[in-house]
N, C-alpha and C positions, 0 to 999 in steps of 0.2 A: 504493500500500500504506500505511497505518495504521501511527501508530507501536505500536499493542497489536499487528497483524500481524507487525514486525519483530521485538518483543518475543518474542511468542511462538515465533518462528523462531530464536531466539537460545538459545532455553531450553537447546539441547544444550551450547552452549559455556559454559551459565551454571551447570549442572550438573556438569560437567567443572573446571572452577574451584576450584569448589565441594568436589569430591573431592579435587582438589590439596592445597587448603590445609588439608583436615581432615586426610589422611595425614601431610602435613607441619609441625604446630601448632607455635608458638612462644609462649614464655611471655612475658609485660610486660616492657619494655625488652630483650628479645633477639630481636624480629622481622626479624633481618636478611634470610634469605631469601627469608622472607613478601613485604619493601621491595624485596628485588631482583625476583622477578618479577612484580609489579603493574609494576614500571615497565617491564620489558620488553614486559608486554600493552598498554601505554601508549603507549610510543613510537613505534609505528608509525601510532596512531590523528593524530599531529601534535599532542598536550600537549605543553606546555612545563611540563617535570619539576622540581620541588624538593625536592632532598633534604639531609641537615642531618649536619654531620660528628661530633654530639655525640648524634644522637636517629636514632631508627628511623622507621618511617613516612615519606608523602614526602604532597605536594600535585601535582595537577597542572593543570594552566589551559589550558583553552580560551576563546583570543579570539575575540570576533565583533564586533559595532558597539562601537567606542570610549567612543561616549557615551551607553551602555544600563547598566541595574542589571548587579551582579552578584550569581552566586547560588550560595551554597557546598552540596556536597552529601558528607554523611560518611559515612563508615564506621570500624568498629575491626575489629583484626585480630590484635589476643595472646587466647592459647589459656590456659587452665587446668591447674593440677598437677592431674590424673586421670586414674588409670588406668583406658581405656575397656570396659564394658562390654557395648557395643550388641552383639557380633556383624556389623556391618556389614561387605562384603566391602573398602570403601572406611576399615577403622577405622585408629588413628592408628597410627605407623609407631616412634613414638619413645614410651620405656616413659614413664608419668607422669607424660605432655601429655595434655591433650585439648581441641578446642574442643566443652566442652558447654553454650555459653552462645550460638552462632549467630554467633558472628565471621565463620568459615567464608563462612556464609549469605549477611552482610552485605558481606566483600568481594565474593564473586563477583557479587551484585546492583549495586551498586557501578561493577564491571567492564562488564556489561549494559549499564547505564545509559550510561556513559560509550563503547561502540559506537553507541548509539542518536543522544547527540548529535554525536558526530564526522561522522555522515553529515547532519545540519542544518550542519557550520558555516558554510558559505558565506551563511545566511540566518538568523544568529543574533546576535538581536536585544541581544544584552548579552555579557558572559561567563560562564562557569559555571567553580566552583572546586572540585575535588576533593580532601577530605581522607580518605587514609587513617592512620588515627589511632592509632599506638604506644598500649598501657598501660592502657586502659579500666579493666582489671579491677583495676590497681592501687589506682584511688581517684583518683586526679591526673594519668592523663596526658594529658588536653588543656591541663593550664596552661602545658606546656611552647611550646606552640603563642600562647598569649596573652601568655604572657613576652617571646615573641619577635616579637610585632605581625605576625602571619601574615593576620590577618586584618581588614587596614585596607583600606576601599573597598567589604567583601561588606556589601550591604544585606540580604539576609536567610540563613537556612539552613537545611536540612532535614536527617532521619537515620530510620531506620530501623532498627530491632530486632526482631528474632522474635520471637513472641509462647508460650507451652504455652497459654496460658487463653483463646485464643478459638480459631473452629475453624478447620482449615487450606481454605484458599480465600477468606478472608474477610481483610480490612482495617481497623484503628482507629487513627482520629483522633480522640481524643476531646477536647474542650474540657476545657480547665481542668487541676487538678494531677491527674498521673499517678503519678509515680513520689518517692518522700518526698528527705527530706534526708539526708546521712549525716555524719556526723563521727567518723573514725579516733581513738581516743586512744591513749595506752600511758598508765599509772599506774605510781609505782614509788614504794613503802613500804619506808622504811629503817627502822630496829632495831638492836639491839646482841648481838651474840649471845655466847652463854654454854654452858654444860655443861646440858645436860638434866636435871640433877639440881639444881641452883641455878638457877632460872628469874628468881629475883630480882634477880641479878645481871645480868641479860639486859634486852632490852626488844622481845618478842616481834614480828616484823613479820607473822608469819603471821595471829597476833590481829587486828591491828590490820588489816589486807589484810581476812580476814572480817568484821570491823565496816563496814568500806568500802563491801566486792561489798552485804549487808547496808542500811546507810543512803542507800546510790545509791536502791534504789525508791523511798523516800519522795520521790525528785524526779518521780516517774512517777505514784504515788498521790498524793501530799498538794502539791506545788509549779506541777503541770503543770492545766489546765482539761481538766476529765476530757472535753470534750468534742472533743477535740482528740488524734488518735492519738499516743503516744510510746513507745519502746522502748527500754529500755536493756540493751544485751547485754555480759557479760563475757563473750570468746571464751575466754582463756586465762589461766591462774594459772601460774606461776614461780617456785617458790623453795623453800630448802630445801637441804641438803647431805647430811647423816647423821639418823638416827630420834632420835639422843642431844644434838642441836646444838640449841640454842635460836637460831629463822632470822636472820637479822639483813638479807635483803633481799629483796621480794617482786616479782614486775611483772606486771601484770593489764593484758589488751590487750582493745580493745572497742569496739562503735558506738550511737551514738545515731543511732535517725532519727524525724524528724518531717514532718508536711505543714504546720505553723505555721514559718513564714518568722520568728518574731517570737521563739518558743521555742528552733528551728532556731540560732539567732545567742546565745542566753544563755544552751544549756544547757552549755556548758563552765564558763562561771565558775559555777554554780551547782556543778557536779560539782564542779569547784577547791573549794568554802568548803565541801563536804562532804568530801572526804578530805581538806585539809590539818585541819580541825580534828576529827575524829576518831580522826586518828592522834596528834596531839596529845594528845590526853585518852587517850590508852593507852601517852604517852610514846617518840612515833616521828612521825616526818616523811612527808610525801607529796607527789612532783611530780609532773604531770599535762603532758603535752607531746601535743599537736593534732596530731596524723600527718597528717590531710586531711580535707576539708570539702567534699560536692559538695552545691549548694543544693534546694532540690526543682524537678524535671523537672514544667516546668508548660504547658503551650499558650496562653498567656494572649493573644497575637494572634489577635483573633478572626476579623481580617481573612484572614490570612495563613494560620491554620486552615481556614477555609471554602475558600479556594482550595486546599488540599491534600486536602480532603474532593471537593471539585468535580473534579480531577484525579482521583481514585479512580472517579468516579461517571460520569466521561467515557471510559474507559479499559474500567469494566467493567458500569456500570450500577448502582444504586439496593442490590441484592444484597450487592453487597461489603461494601457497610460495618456493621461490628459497634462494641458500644461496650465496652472492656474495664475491669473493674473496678481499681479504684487499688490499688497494690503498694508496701509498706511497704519494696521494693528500691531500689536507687539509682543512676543513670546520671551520668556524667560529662560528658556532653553539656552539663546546667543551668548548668554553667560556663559555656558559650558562650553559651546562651538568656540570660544575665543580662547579654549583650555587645551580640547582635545580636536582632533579632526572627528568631524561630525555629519549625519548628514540630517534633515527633517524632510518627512513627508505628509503630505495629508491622503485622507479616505474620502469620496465625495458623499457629502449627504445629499443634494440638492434631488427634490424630486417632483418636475412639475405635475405628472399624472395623480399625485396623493395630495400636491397642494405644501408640501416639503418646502417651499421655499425661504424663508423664516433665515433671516440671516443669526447668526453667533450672538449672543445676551437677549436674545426676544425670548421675551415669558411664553413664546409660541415654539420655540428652537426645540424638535423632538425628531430626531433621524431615526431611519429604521434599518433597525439592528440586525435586521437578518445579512446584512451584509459583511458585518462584525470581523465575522471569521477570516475575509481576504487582509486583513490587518495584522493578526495574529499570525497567521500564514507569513506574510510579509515579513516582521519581525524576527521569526524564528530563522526565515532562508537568509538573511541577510546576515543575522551571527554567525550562521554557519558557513555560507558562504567566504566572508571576511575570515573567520577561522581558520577556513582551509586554505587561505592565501592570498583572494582577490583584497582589492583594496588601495593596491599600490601602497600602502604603510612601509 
């Protein structure tokens, strides 16, 4: 039997999984239960389990020849504040969770994968390392894993994500950058505040905050090469007490993302010399403090690419593979690709006949899972694959 055969035999339990973890979603750093039963679907396969007394998520290692690569394969597993929409009979169990971003998806693929190769180990040619990975949707939670040199020895890694924008049955690895850079900030404009009736007496931060949101574009129009995408988003504005208060502290929370690696890196200080001296020149102050920074998600191993493309094309033939357009979203993964040679792929959900269209964080975002299995499939050819040589490494 073929490992796509066993793959595809596996699909029930990878769907099953699957619905576990959607009913049961956990938000960034509170995946305890999520951690508890991955490891119990684990343990009996013969992983040898790590888990962390201060962090959620665990790793789990299957040894095989001592003096073979190794090869990490990820997944993330925190759910989303959303109340879900879908209707599904499998919808979330807890009010104001939801995984609508394909966590779900990607453990239980994950899980698949990691059946797959438990039944090679006695003929496996390296080791393969399984991360499930606390906090994605925070911004930063793989650095917790790089803090902690989790992953010294892995020569390369792989990961997968759901895709809304290609169609479902279909696979992309696409070369080159996929998904942009992001950088977290908080902005916080201080002021002096006063009676609404003597304003002069005051030194407005709300002014000065809207001067800010304001001359932040001119780093998008006039600072950035226009040919070069950039986005500067304020999510939130903050401040204020009573209608009659002249404000005295503002805080604007927000992301920058880019596909320039070069921009990526300088547009913080560029933001810093635009709000502090603009608050300045309205008689108020501005600190700017970097929440997180994921770099851009890029497939730049063209070697290691091609053999992940090959794995696809071994598994299901010439068909699968699609090429998906570049997304101005952002993955936590690029942390690690900046570490080890890496590649990312996605799975497509998109499904116009069921009405599937429902892009990534819609309280309507619900792919179906019978497809699951070409994931896991994927995952497991591609460790093995790499193990036995390809890779270019």
């Amino acid at each position: 039997m073929t490992l796509r055969d066993e793959a595809e035999q596996l699909s029930p339990y990878i769907r099953e999984m699957r619905r576990h973890f959607h009913r049961f979603g956990e938000l960034s750093f509170h995946e305890e239960e999520t951690t508890r039963r991955i490891a119990e679907e684990l343990a009996p396969l013969g992983y040898t389990i790590e888990t962390f007394p201060d962090y959620y998520g665990l790793i789990a290692t299957l040894a095989g020849d001592p003096a073979g690569r190794t090869v990490l394969l990820r997944a993330d597993i925190d759910a989303l504040p959303l109340r879900e929409e879908t209707g599904a009979d499998f919808a979330s169990e807890r009010p104001g969770v939801m995984h609508a971003c394909g966590h779900d998806c990607h453990t239980a693929m994950l899980l698949g994968a990691a059946k797959l190769l438990a039944a090679r180990r006695r003929a496996l040619p390296g080791t393969v390392k399984l991360l499930f990975q606390s906090a994605e949707e925070s911004g930063h939670g793989m650095q917790y894993y790089l803090d902690h040199d989790c992953f010294a020895g892995v020569d390369a890694a792989f990961g997968i994500h759901m895709s809304a924008d290609i169609p479902k049955g279909t696979i992309a690895v696409t070369r080159g950058p996929l998904m942009a850079s992001c950088t977290d900030f908080r902005c916080i404009v201080r002021g002096v505040s006063a009676h609404g009736s003597t304003p002069h007496l005051g030194q407005d931060a709300i002014v000065a905050a809207s001067s800010i949101l304001l001359n932040l574009q001119t780093l998008v129009s006039r600072r950035n090469n226009p040919l070069h995408p950039l986005v500067m988003t304020i999510g939130t504005v903050r401040g204020g007490k009573q209608f009659n208060i002249i404000c005295g502290e503002v805080t604007m929370e927000g992301t920058i993302r880019s596909f320039d690696r070069d921009m990526a890196r300088r547009a913080p200080e560029l933001f810093r010399e635009i709000a502090e001296n603009t608050a300045k020149a309205l008689g108020c102050t501005a600190e700017l403090d970097v929440i997180s920074f994921e770099p851009v998600t890029s497939n730049d191993h063209d070697a290691l690419t091609d053999a992940a493309r090959e794995a696809a094309v071994s598994l299901f033939g010439e068909g699968i593979l699609a090429e998906e357009p570049r997304s101005m979203a952002s993955e936590d993964f690029s942390l690690l690709m900046e570490k080890i040679p890496a590649v990312f792929a996605k799975v497509g959900a998109r499904d116009e006949a069921s009405g599937m269209t429902w892009p990534l964080h819609s309280d309507h975002f619900c792919p179906d899972d019978s497809v699951l299995w070409h994931g896991a499939a994927l995952h497991a050819q591609f460790a093995l694959d790499v193990l036995a040589g390809k890779g270019g490494l």
